[in-house]
C-alpha positions in Angstrom: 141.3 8.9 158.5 139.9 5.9 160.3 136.3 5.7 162.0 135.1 3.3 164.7 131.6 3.0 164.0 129.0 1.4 167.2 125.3 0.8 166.0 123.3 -1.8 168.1 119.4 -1.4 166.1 118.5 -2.2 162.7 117.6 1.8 162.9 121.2 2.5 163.6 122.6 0.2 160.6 120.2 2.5 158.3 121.4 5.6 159.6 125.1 4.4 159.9 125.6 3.1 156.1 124.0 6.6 154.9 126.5 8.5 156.9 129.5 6.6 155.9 128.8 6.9 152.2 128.5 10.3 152.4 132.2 10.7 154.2 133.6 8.8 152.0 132.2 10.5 149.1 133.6 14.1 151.3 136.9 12.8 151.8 137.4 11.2 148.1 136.9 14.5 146.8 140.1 15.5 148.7 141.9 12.4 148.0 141.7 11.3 152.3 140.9 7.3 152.4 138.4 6.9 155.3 138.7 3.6 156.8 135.4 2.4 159.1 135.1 -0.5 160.8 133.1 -1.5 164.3 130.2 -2.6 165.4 127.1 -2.8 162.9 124.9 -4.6 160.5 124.8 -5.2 156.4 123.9 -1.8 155.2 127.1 -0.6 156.9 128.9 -2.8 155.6 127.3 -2.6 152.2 128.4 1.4 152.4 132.3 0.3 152.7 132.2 -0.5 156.5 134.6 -3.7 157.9 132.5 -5.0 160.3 134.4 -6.5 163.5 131.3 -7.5 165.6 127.8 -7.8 163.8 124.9 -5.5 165.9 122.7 -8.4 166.6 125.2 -9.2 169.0 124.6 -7.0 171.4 121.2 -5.4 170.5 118.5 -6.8 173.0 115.6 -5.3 174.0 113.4 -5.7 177.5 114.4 -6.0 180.5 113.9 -9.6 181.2 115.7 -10.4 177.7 118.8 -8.5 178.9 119.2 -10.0 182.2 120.2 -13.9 181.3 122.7 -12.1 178.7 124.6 -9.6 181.2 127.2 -11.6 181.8 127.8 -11.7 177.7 127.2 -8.5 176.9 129.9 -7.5 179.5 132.4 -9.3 177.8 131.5 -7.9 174.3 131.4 -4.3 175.7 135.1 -4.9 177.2 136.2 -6.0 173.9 134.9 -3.5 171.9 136.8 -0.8 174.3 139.6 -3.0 174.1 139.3 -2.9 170.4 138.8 0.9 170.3 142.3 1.2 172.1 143.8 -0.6 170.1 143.0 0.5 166.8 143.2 4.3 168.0 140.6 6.1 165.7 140.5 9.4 164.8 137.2 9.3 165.7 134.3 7.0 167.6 130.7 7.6 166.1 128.4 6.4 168.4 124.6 6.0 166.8 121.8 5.8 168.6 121.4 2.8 171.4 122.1 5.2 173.8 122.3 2.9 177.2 125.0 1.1 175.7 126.7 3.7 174.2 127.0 6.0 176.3 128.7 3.7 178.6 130.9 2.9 176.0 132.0 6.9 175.4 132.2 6.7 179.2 135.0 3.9 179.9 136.5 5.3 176.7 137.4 8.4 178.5 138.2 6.4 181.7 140.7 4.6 179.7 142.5 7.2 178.0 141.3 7.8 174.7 141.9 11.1 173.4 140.2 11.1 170.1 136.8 13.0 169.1 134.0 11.0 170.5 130.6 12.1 168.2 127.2 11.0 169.0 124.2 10.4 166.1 120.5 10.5 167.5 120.6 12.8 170.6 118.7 11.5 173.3 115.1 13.1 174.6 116.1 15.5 177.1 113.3 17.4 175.9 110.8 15.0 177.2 112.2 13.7 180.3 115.6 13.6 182.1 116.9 16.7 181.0 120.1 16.4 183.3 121.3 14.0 180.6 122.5 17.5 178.2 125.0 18.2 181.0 126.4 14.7 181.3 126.8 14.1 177.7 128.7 17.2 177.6 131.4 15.8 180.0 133.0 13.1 177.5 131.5 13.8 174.1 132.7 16.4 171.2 129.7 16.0 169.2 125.8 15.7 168.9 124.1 15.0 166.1 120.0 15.6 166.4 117.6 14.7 164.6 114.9 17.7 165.8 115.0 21.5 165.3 114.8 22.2 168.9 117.5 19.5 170.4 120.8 21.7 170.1 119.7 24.6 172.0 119.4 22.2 175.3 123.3 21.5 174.7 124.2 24.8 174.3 124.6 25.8 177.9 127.3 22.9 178.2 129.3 24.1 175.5 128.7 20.5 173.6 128.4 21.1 169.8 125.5 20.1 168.4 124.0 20.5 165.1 120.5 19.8 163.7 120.6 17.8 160.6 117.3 16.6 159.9 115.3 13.5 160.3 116.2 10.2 158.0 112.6 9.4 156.6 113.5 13.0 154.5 116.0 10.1 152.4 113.9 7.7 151.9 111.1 7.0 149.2 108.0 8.1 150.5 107.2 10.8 148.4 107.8 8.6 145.0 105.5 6.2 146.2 102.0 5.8 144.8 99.4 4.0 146.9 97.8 3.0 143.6 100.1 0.5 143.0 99.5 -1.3 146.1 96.2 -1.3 145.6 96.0 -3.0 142.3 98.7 -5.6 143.7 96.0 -6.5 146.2 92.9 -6.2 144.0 91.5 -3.2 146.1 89.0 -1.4 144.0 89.7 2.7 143.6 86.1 3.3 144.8 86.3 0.9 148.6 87.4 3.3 151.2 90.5 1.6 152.9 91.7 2.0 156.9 95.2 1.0 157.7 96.0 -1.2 161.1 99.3 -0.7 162.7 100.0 -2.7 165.4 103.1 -1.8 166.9 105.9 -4.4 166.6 106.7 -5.2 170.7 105.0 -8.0 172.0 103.4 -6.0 174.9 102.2 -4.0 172.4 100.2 -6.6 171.1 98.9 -7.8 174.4 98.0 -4.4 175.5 96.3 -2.4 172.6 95.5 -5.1 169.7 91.8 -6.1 171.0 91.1 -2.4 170.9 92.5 -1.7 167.7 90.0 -4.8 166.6 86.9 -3.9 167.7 87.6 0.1 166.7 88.2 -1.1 163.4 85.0 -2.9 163.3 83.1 -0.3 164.3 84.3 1.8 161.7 83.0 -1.0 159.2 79.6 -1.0 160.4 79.7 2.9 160.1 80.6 3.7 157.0 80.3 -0.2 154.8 82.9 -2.3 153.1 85.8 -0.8 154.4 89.2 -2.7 153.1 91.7 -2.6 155.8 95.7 -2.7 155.0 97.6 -3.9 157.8 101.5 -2.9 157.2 104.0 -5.0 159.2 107.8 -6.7 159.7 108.5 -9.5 158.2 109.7 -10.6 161.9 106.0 -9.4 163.5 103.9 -10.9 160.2 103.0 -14.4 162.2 101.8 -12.8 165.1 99.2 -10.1 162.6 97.7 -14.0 161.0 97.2 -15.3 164.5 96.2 -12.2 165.9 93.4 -11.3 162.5 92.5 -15.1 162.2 89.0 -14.4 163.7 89.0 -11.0 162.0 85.9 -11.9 159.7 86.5 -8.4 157.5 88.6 -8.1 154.5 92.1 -7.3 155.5 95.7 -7.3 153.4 98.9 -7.7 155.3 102.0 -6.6 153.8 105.2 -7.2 155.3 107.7 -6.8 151.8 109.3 -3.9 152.9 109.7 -3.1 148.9 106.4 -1.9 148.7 106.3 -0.3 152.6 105.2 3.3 151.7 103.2 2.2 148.4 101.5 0.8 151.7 101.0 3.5 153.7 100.0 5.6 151.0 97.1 3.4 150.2 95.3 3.6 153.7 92.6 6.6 153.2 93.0 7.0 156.9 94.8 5.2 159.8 95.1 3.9 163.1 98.6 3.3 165.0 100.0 2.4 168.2 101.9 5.4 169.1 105.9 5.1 167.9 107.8 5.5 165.1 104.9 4.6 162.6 103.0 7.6 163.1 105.9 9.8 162.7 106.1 7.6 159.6 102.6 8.3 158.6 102.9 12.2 159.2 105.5 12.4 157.2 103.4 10.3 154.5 101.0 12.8 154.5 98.2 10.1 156.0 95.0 11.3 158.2 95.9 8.6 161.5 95.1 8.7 164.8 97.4 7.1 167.4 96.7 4.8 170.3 98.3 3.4 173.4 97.9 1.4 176.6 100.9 -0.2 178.6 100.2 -1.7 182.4 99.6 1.1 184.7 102.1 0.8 187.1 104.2 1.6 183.8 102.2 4.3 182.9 102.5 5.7 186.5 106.2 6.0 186.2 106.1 7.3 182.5 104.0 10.1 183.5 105.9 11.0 186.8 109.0 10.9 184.6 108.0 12.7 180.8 107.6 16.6 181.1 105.6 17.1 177.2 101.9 17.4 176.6 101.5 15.0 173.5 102.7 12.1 172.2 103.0 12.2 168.7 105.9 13.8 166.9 104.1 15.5 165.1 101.7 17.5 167.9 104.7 18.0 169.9 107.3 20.0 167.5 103.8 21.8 166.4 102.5 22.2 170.0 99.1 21.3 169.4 96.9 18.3 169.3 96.7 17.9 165.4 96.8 14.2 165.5 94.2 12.7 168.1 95.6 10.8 170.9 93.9 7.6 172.7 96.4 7.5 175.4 95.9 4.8 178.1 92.2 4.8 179.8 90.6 7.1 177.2 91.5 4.4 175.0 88.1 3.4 174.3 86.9 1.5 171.1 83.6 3.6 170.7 86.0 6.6 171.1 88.5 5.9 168.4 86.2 4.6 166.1 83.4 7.9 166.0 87.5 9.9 165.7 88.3 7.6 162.6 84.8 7.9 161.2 84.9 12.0 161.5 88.3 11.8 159.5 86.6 9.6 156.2 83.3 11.7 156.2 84.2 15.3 157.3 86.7 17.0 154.6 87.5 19.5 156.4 89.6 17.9 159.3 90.9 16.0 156.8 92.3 18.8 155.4 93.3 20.1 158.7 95.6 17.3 159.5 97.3 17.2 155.8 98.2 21.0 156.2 99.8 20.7 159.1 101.7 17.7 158.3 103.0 19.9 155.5 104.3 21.8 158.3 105.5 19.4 160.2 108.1 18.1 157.3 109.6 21.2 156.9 110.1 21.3 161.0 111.9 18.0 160.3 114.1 18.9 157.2 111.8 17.8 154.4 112.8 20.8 152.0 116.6 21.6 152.9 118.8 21.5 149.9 121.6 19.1 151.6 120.2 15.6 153.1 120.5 14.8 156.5 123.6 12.4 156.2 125.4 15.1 154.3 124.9 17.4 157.1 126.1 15.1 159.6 129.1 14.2 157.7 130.2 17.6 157.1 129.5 18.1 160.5 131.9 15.0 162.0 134.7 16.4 159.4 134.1 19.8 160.9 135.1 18.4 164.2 137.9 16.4 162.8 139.5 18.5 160.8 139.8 21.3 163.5 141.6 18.8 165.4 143.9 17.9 162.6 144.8 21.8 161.5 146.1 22.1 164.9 148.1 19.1 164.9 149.5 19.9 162.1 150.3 23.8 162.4 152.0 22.6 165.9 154.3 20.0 163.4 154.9 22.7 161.5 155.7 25.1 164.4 158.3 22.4 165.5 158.5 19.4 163.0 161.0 17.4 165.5 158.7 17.3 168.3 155.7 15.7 167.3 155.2 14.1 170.3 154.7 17.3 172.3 152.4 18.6 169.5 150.2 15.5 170.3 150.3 15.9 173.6 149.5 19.4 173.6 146.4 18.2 171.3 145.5 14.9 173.9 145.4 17.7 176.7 142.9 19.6 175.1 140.7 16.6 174.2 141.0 15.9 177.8 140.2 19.1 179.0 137.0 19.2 176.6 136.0 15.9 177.6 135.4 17.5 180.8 
């Protein structure tokens, strides 16, 4: 059985290299060799992958970064149809990086390919563009979602799509102990500690980070000798020095990615930039609120465009504000900091936020039995195998006419493709 794998994010390579080791470990039990190779990064090919075109190739991100590189990334996006051709896989999984990809599944069709074409990360129809379900429909075989509520918008376009869970339910979290960070940094048990997470995008930083400052402050004069942690990437830690130098409270920033949730489980309370971090801090089981400000021509379109009430994960799959939001002009220092201060000195919303985060992991897979790579395996070999039964009952039907079998079997792709 061989795989052609596309990732274009670091994100992708992590959720890539967890989904290959688990069909390998599938098919070994079988005695099937699955062969993947394609586009990604090390952890892919750390799982068994042959990697013909590293990600950072073509992952860029902004608009003004993409345009001098157009003319490149054309090329590379010809070559890796080219290649896909070519090697004729049973199968292309697509994951994430949807702009690019979903070109990608496109031309593939355009060009003839008639093998299973199977998607990881559905896109947001649920918040904006919701026309996208039907597209998808028309030249993929598979979804894979990460959110309870994504497969039902593909099920009017007869596109299977399964739920499998969220990826933070593999990783560490719950083993870590925010004790451990703390002693590392020489942060006494008894100082109350607020964590500061910038965001990683550059506009981000030019946007929000002044707010975030002088919020943070202001929780310091209200409740005394607060410690701040301020979690970061290695690639975003110069930017946190420069942007804390004049920050004249006592702050730790950690970047080793070892010690990323002992971290986040150190910070009493937090305050984000709205993204993936507060999903992240949820999940952690930390009292946050989340913040964000972009230029308002920006926000203009986001808001003409996005059909959802909330922000945050977390209020949106529980539909209800449990996680304050500081969205654009009510983005106010004075604001955030009284929120923040009501979270370290009144139990009770405290309380509040960390029982509904314990709903909020179920929503997103936290206690199923089988983790979320496993179901998404078993749910590309699901597709694949079906395929394969029918090839082979129609060889068996007429062993010296294979040909006309396949055909039969390219038809139907074709005809599912849309």
């Amino acid at each position: 059985m061989k795989l052609f794998f596309v990732a274009g994010e670091n994100s992708g390579d992590n959720l890539a290299a967890g989904l290959i080791r688990e069909l390998k470990t599938l098919k070994k039990e079988s005695d099937v060799e699955v062969e993947c190779l394609g586009v990604g990064g090390p952890l892919m090919k750390a799982a068994g992958m042959k990697i013909l075109l590293p990600l950072d190739q073509i992952s860029v991100i902004g608009i003004w970064e993409v345009i001098p590189k157009i003319p490149r990334l054309f090329k590379l996006f010809k070559a890796i149809a080219e290649e896909i051709i070519k090697q004729s896989p049973d199968a292309v999984i697509t994951v994430d990086f949807p702009d690019f990809n979903f070109l990608l599944a496109k031309s593939l069709r355009k060009r003839g390919y008639k093998g299973k074409i199977i998607h990881y990360v559905a896109p947001s129809v649920w918040a904006w563009r919701k026309g996208r379900a039907k597209k998808l429909a028309s030249f993929l075989d598979g979804l894979i979602c990460l959110y309870p509520m994504e497969p039902e918008y593909f099920k009017p376009f007869d596109l299977k799509a399964a739920f499998v869970g969220h990826p933070i339910v593999e990783t560490k979290v719950d083993n870590a102990e925010g004790l451990v960070f703390r002693e590392a940094n020489e942060i006494p048990q008894n100082k109350k500690t607020l964590g500061l997470f910038f965001g990683s995008r550059e506009s981000e930083f030019n946007n929000i980070s002044q707010n975030i400052k002088i919020a943070a402050a202001m929780v310091n004069d209200g409740l005394g000798d607060v410690r701040f942690i301020v979690p970061t990437l290695p690639a975003t830690e110069y930017n946190i020095q420069v942007l804390l130098r004049d920050f004249d409270l006592p702050f730790r920033i950690s970047s080793n990615q070892a010690f990323k949730w002992e971290s986040f489980k150190a910070c009493d309370v937090a305050l984000a930039v709205s993204g993936t971090v507060a999903l992240e801090l949820a999940y952690a089981g930390v009292p946050h609120v989340v913040v964000y400000r972009t230029n308002p021509l920006t926000y203009l379109i986001l808001r003409f465009l996005v059909k959802i009430k909330h922000v945050h994960l977390a209020n949106i799959l529980l539909d209800e504000a449990v996680v304050p939001e500081f969205i654009q002009s009510k983005c106010k220092p004075e604001e955030i900091a009284q929120t923040i201060l009501d979270l370290f000195t009144k139990e009770e919303l405290r309380n509040a936020q960390l029982e509904k985060f314990k709903q909020f992991r179920e929503l997103i897979g936290a206690s199923e039995q089988k983790k979320p790579s496993r179901k998404a395996a078993e749910f590309i070999l699901e597709i694949l195998e079906n395929r394969l039964r029918k090839v082979s009952r129609q060889e068996k039907q007429d062993p010296h006419t294979p040909d006309t079998a396949q055909a039969e079997i390219q038809t139907e792709n074709k005809q599912e493709a849309g």
